[in-house]
N, CA and C atoms as an extended XYZ file, in Angstrom:
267
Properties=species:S:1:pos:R:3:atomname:S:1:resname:S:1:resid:I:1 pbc="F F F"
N      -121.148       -8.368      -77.334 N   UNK     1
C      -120.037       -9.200      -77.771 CA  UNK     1
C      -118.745       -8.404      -77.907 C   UNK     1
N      -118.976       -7.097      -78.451 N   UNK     2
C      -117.690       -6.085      -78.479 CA  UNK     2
C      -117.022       -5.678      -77.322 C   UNK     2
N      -118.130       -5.819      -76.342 N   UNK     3
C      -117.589       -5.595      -74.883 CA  UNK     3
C      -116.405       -6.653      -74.079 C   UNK     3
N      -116.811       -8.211      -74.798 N   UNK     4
C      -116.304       -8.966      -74.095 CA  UNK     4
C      -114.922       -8.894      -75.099 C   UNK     4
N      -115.067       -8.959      -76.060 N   UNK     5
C      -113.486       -9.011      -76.460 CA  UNK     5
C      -112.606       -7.978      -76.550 C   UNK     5
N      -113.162       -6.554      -76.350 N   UNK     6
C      -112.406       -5.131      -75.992 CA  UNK     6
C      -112.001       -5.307      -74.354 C   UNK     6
N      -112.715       -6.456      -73.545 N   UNK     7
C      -112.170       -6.495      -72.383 CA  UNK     7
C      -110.984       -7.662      -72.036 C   UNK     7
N      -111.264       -8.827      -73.402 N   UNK     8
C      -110.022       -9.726      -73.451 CA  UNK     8
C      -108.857       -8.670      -73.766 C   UNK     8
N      -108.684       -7.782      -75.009 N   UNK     9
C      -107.961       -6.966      -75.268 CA  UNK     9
C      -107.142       -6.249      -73.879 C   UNK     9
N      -107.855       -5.725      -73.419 N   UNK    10
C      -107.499       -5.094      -72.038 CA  UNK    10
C      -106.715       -6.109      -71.336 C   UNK    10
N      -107.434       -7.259      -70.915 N   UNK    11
C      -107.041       -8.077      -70.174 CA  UNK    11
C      -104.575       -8.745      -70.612 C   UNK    11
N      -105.227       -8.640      -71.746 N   UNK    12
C      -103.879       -9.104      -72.243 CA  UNK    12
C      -103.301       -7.922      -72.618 C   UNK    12
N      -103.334       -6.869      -72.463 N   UNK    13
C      -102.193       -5.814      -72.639 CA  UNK    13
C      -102.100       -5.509      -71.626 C   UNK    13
N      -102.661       -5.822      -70.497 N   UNK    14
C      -102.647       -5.379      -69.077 CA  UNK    14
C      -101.569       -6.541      -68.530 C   UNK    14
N      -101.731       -7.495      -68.800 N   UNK    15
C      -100.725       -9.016      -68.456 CA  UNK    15
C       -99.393       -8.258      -69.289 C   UNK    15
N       -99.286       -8.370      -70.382 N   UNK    16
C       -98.798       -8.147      -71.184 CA  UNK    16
C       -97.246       -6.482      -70.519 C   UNK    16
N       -97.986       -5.661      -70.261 N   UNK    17
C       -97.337       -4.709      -69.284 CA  UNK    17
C       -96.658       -5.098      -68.208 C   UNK    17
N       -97.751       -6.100      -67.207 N   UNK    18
C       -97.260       -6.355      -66.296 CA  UNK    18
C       -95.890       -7.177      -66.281 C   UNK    18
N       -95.978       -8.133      -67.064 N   UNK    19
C       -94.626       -8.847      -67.226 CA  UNK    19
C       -93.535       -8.214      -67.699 C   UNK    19
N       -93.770       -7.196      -68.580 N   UNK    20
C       -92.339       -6.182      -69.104 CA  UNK    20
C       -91.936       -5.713      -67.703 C   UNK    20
N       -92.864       -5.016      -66.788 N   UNK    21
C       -92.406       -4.083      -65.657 CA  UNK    21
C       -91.541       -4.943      -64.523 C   UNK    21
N       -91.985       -5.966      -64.792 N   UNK    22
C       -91.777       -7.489      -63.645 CA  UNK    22
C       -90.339       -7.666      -64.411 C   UNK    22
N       -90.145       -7.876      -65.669 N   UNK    23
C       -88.697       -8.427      -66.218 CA  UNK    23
C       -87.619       -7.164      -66.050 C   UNK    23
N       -88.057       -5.524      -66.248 N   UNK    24
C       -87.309       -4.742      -65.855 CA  UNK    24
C       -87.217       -4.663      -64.533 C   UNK    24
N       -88.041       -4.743      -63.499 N   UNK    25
C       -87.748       -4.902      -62.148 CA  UNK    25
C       -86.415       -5.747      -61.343 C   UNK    25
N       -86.794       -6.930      -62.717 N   UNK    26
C       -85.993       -7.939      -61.913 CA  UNK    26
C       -84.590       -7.605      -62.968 C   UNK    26
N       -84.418       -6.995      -63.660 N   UNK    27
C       -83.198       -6.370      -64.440 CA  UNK    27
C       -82.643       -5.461      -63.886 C   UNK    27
N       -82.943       -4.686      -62.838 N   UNK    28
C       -82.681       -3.234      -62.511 CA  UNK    28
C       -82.053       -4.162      -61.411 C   UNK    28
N       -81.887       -5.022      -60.395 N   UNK    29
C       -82.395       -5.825      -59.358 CA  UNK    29
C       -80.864       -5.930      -59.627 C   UNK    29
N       -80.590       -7.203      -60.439 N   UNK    30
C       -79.781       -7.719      -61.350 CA  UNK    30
C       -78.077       -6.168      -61.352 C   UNK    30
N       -79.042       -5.304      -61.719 N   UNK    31
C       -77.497       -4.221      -62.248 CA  UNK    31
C       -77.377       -2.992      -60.903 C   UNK    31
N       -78.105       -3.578      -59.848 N   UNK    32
C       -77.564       -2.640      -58.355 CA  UNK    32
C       -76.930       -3.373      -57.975 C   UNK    32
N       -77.095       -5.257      -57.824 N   UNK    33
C       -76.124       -6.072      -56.948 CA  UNK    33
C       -74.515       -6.055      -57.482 C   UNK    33
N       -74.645       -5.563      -58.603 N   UNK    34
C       -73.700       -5.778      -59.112 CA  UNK    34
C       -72.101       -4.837      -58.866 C   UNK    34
N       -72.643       -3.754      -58.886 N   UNK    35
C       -71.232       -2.872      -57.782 CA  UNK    35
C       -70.623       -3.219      -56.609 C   UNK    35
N       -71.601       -3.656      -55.329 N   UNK    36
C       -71.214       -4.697      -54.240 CA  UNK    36
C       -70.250       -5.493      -54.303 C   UNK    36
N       -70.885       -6.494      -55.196 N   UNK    37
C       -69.958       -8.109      -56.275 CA  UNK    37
C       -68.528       -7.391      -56.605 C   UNK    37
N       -68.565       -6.477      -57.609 N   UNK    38
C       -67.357       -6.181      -58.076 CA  UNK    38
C       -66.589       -5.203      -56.840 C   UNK    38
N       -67.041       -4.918      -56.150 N   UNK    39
C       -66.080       -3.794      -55.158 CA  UNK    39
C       -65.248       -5.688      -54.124 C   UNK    39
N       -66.131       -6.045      -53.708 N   UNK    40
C       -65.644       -7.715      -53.342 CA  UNK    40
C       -64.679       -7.875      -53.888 C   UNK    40
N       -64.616       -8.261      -55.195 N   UNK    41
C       -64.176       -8.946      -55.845 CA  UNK    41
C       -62.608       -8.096      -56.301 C   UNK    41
N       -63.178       -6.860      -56.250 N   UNK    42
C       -61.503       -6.294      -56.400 CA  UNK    42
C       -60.639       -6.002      -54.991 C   UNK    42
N       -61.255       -6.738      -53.874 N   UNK    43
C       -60.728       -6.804      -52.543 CA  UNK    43
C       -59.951       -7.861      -52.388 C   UNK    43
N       -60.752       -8.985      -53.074 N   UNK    44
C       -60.536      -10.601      -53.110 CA  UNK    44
C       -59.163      -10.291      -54.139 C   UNK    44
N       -59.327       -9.699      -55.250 N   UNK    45
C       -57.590      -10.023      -56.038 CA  UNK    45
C       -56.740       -9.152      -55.061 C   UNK    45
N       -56.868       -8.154      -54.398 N   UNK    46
C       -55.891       -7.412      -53.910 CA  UNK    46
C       -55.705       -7.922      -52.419 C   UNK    46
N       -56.125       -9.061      -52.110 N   UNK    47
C       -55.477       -9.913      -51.361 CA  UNK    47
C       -55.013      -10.699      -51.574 C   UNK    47
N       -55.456      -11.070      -52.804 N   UNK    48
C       -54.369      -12.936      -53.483 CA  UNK    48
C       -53.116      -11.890      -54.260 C   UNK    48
N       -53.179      -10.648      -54.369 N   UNK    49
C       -52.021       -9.881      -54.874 CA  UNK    49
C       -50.822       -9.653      -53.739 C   UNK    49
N       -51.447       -9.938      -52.559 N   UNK    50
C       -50.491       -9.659      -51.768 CA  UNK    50
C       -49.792      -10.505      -50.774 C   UNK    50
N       -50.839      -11.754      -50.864 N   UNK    51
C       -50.251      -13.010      -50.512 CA  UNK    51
C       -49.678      -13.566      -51.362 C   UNK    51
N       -49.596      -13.383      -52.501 N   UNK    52
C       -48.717      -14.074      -53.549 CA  UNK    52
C       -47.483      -13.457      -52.952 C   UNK    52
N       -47.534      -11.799      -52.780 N   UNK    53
C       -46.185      -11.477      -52.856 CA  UNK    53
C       -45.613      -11.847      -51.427 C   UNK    53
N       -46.096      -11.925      -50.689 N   UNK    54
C       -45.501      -12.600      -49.484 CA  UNK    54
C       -45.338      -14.354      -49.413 C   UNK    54
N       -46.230      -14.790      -50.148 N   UNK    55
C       -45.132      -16.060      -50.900 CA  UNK    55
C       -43.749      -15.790      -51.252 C   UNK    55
N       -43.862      -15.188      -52.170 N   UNK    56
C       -42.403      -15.022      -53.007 CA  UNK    56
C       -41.539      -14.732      -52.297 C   UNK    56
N       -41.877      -13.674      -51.254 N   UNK    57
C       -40.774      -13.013      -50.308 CA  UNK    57
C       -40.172      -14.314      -49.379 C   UNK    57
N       -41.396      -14.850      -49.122 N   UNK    58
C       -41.038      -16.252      -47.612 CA  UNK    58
C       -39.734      -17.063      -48.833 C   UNK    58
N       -40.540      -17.679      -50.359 N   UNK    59
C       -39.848      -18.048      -50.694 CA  UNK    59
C       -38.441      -18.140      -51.568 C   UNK    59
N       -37.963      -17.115      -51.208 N   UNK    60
C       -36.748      -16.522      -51.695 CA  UNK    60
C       -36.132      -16.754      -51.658 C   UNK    60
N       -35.180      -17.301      -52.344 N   UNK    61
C       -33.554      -18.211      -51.815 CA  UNK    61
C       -32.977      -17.375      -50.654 C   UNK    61
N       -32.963      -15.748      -50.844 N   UNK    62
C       -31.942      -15.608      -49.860 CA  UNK    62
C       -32.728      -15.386      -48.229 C   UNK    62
N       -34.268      -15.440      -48.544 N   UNK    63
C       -34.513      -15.731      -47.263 CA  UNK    63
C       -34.750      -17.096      -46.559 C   UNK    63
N       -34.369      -18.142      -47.365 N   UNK    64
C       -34.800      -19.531      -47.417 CA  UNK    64
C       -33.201      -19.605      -46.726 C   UNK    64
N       -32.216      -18.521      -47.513 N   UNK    65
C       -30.806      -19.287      -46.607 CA  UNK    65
C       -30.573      -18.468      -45.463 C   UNK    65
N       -31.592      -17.348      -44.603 N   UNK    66
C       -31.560      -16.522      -43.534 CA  UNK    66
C       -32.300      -18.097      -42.649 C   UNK    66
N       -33.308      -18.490      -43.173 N   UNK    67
C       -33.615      -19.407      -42.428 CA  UNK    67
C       -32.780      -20.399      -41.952 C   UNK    67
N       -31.858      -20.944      -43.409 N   UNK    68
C       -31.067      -22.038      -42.883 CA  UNK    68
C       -30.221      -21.780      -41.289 C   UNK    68
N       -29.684      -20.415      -41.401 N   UNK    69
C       -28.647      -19.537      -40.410 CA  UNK    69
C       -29.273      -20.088      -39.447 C   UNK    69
N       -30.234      -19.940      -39.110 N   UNK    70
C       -31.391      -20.216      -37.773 CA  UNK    70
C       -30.874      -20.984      -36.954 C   UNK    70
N       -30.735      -20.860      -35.553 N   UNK    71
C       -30.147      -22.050      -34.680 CA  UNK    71
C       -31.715      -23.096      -34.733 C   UNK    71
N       -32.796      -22.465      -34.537 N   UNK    72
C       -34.218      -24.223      -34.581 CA  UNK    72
C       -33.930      -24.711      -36.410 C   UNK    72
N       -33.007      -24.358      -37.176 N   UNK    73
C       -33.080      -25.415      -38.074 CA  UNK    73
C       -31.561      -26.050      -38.286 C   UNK    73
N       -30.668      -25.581      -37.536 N   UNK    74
C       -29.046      -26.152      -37.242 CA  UNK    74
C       -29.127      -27.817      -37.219 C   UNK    74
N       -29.905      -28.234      -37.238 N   UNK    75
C       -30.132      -29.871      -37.624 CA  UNK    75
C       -30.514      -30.465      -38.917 C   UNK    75
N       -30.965      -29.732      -39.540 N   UNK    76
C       -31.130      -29.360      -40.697 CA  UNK    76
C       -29.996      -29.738      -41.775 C   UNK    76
N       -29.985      -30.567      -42.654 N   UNK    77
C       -28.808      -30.932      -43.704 CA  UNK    77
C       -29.544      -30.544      -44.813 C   UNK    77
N       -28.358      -29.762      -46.165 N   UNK    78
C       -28.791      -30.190      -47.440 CA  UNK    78
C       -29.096      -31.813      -47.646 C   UNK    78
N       -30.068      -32.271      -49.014 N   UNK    79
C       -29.576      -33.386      -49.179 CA  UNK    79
C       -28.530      -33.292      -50.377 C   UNK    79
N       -28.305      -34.151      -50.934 N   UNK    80
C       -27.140      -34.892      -52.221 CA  UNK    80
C       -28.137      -35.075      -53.312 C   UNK    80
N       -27.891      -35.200      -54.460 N   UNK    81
C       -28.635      -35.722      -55.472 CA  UNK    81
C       -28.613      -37.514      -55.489 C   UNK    81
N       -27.512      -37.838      -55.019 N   UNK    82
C       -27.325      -39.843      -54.602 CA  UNK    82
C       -28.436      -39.899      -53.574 C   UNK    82
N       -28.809      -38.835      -52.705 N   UNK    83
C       -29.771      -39.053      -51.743 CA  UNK    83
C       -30.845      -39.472      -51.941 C   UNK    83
N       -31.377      -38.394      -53.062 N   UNK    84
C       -32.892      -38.336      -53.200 CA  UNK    84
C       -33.287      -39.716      -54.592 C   UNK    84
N       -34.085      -40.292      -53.687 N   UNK    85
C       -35.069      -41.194      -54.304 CA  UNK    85
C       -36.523      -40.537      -55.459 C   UNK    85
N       -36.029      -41.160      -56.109 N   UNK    86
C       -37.846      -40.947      -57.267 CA  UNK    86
C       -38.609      -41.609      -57.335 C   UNK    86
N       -39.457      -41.711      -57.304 N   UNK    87
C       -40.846      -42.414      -56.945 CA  UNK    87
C       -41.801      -42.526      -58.529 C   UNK    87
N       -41.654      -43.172      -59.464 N   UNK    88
C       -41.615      -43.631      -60.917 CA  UNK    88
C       -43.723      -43.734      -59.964 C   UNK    88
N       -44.603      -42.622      -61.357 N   UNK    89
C       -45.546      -42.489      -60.304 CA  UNK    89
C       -46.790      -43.368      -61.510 C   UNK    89
């Protein structure tokens, strides 16, 4: 009878191991992907860092009035403030 429950014993510290080694496995798993992710991810802002700034540049008044100069936008009118309609939304 001592045999069978010194071998339940076994049985469940043996499970018991196995699942710690299985949850650090899958933890260790977890904190290698993770340098990849962040090297990405500081690629991904330092491209929205630099398309922002080439927003800003496109939209710049004084390159917005290099554009106006442009002979393909010489058709081109300001409008008036009497012009513009509002649209009550």
């Amino acid at each position: 009878m001592w045999i069978v429950k010194f071998g339940i014993c076994i049985l469940t510290i043996s499970f018991a191991i196995y699942f710690y080694i299985n949850a650090h496995n899958r933890l260790i798993e977890m904190q290698l992907a993770i340098p990849p992710i962040q090297k990405k991810m500081r690629e991904i802002l330092a491209d929205n860092d630099r398309l922002q700034f080439e927003i800003d540049r496109f939209e710049s008044p004084k390159h917005l009035m290099e554009l106006a100069e442009r002979p393909e936008f010489s058709h081109l009118k300001p409008s008036y403030s009497r012009d513009i309609l509002m649209v009550p939304q």
